[in-house]
N, C-alpha and C positions, 0 to 999 in steps of 0.2 A: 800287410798289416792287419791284425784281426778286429775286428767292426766287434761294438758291442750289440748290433743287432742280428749277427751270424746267429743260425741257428750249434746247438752243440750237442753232446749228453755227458751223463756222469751214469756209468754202470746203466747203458741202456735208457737211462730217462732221458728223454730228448727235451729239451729247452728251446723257448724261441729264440728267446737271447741270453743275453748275459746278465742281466740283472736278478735279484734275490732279496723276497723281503726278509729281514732275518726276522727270527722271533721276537716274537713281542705279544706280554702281557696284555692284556685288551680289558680285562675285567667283567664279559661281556656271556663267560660262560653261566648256567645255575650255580646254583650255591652248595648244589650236590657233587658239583664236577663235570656236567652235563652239557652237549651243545646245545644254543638258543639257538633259534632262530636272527637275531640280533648279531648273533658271531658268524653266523652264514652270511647273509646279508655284505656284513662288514668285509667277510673275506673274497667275495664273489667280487665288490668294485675293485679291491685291487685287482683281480684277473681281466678282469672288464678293463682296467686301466692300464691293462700292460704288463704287468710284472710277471719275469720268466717262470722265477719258481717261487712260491708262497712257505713260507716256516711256520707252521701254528704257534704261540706262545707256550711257554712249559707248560706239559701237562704230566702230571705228578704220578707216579708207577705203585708207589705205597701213602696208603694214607697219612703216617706222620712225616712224610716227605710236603706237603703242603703247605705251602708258603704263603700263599695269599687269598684276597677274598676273589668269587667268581673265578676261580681258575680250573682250566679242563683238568679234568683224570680221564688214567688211562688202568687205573687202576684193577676194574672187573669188566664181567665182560658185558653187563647191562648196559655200557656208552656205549656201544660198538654200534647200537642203531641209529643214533642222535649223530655219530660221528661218518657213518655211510653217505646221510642227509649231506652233509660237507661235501666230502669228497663227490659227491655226484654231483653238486651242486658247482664245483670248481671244474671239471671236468666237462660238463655241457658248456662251459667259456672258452673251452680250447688252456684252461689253464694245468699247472701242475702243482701237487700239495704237499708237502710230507710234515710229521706232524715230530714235535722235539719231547724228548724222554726227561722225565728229571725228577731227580732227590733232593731235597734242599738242607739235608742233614741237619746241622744244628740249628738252620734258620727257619727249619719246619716253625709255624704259628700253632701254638698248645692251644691257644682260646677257639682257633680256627679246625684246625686237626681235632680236638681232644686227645691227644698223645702228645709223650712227652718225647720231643727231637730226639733223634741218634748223631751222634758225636763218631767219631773217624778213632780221638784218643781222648784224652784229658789233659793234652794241652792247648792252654787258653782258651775258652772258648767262645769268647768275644760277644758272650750275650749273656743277659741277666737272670734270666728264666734258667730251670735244670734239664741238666740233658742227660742223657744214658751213652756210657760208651758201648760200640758196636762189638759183641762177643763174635769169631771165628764165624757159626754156627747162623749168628742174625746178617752176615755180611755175605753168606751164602744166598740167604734168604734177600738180600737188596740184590744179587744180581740175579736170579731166577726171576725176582718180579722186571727186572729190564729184557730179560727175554719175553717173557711171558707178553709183557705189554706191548713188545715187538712184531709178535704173533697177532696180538689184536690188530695192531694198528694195517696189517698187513688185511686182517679180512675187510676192516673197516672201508681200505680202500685206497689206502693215503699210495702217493707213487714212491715212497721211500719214509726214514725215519732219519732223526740226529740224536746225538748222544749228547746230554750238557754235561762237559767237564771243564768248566768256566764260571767267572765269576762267584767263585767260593762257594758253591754250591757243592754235593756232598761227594761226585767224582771229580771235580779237583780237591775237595778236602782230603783225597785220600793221597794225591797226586804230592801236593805240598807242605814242605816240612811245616811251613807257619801253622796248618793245624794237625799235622800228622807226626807223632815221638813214638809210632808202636815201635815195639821189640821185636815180634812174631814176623811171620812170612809177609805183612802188609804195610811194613815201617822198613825205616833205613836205607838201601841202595834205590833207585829210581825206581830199577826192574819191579821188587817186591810192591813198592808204593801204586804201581801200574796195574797192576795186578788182575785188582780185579775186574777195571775194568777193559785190560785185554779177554779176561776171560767174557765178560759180558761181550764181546764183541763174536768172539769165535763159536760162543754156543749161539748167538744169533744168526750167523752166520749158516750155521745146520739147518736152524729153523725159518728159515727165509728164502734159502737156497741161492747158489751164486750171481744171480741178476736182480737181485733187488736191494737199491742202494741205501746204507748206512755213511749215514753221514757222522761227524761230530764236529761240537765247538769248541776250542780249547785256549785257554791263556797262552799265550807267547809269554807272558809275565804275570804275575800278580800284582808288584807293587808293593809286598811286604815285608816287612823283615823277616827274614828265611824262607822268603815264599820261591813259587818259581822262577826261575830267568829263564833266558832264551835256551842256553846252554841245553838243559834238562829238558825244555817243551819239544828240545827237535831230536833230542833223543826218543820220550815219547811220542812223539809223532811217526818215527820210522818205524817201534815198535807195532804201534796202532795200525799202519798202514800194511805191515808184514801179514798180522792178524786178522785184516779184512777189510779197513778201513775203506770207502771209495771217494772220500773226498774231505778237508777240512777246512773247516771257517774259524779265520784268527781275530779273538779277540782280545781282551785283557783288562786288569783290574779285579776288585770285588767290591761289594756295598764298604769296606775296611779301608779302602784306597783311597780315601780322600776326593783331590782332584785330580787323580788316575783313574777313577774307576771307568767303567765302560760308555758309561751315556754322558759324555762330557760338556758342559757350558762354553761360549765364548768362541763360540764357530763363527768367527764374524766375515773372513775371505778367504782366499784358496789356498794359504798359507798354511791356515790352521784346519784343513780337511785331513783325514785318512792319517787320523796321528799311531795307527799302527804300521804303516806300508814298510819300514825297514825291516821290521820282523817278518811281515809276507814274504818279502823279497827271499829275506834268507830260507823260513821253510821251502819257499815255493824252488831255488836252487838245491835244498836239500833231500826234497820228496819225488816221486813218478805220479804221482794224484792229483788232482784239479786240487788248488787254494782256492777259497773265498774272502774276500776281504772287506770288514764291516770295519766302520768306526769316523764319523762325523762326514765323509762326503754327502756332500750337496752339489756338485755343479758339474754336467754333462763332460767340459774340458777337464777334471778333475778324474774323473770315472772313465776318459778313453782314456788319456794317459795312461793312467795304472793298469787297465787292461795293453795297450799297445807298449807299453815298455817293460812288460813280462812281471811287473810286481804281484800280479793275482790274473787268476783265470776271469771269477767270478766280482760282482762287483755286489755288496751287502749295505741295503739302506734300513732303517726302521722308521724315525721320527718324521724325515721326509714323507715318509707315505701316510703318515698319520694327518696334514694338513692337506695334501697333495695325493690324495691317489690314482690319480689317472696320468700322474708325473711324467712314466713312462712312453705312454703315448704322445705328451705331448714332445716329447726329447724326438722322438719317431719323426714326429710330423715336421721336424726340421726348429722348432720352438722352444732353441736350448736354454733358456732362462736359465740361474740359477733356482735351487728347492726359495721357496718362502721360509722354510723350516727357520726360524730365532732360535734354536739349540738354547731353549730357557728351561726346557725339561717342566714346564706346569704341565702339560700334557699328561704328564706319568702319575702327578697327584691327584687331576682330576676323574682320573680311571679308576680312583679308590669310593669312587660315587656310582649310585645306581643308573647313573648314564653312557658309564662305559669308559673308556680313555676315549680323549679328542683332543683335538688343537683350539684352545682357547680364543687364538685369532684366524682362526679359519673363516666366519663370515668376510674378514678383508678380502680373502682369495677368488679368485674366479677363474673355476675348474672348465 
């Protein structure tokens, strides 16, 4: 049976165990895009605390890709020293880091970016603000900057990179009919809709050379009307994994989904953990690549399980580690509590303050 404290790897990164924080916003970078110190800090206790492999929060490849306040870029190549500090810093803990790629298309923030969002097509676009649909020529230019920033991230230091084409962000927008009606080579069959960022995957792939892991996250579903289902995610998925892919993390929903979306309420027992594991199960028989699997686990019995009955390689927490990040450790030390995590999600609004995200009732806890 395989232990979730086996050691493993994915494309040569060796892992101590099986756990993965997944990404997560922090708010915690400059307002340039830049790492603080505050974000070292923050990402070093989780390595201190255990956790196998660390996912940076999105950090944004083109400027009108940015979504939020304090959020990293990876955009030029001025971070790459602010971003070394990190990786060496995670690295002297015996941890591992890779940092997550992303476009946030139409949900780019114009007051935040000063640009105006790029759009996939012109349909619906489920925001108030204007958007620019992406010309041939500008979609070129979105996947050269995922290379590019891939390159960085590689001198920077990171042990590998993820691709975000999840949660509506602007490579599943191109993924999903719900925001994608083009006509041209980037609309209509799956293939074309993939496209580009197959192609992001295989020119990184040149530029990174074949031991250095690319990861991505992808919906199993979105949740929307015309959006993806499984059917279509696991065809992309083979696709992706043809073209270089070395591993994927399932997850689903977008900010559009309601009470679908990704960071779901009402985690209350072991019932309502892991409300993605049937779509795991299915990529994970449909793929050769490590799965990862995020989405409301909290409880040690919850997290072997799905590792020991083949639903996921990897096991993908967020919120937990946000109250708890020494979690890991203590699951280690034989102290399998469940997370304290209340899955109320104030955590995520409180990260829109100059303190960062946190757990609201974290003084209860005792790390």
């Amino acid at each position: 049976m395989r232990d979730l404290f086996e050691i493993s790897e994915i494309n040569g990164m060796k892992l101590n165990n099986r756990f993965v924080r997944s990404a997560t916003w922090t708010g915690l970078g400059h307002s340039n895009g830049t790492c603080s110190q505050r974000l070292v800090d923050l990402l070093v206790e989780l390595a201190r605390g255990g956790v196998g492999l660390i996912i940076t929060g999105h950090a944004y490849v083109q400027k009108n890709g940015k979504a939020g306040p304090q959020q990293l870029a990876i955009d030029r190549d001025s971070v790459i020293p602010g971003l070394k500090l990190l990786t060496d810093a995670i690295h002297e803990h015996d941890g591992k880091i890779i940092i997550q790629l992303s476009h946030s298309g139409i949900y780019g923030d114009p007051k935040l970016s000063g640009h105006v969002p790029s759009s996939v097509s012109n349909k619906g676009t489920f925001v108030s603000y204007p958007v620019k649909v992406l010309t041939p020529g500008e979609i070129e230019r979105v996947v050269a900057s995922f290379v590019i920033a891939a390159e960085r991230s590689m001198k920077a230091g990171f042990d590998g990179i993820q691709l975000h084409a999840a949660h509506g962000y602007l490579l599943n927008q191109f993924l999903s009919r719900a925001y994608n009606n083009r006509i041209d080579g980037y609309g209509g069959d799956v293939v074309f809709r993939a496209f580009p960022l197959v192609e992001i995957v295989r020119r990184t792939r040149k530029v990174v050379g074949p031991l250095y892991p690319i990861l991505l996250k992808l919906n199993s579903r979105d949740y929307l009307e015309n959006g993806l289902e499984l059917d279509e995610s696991l065809e992309i998925a083979k696709i992706l994994e043809n073209a270089g892919v070395d591993a994927i993390e399932i997850s689903g929903g977008t900010r559009e989904s309601g009470h679908l979306k990704s960071a779901r309420t009402g985690i209350i027992d072991e019932k309502d953990e892991a409300y993605f594991e049937e779509d795991a199960r299915a990529f994970r028989k449909h793929l050769g690549i490590p799965v990862i699997l995020v989405g409301g686990i909290r409880s040690y019995e919850t997290a072997q399980r799905l590792l020991s009955s083949g639903a996921t390689d990897y096991i993908s927490m967020s919120r937990p580690f946000i109250c708890q990040p020494n979690l890991i450790n203590k699951w280690r030390s034989g102290e399998v509590k469940r997370s304290t995590c209340l899955s109320d999600n104030e955590c995520l609004g409180l990260g829109l303050h100059d303190n960062g995200i946190r757990c609201r009732w974290s003084s209860r806890v005792t790390f």
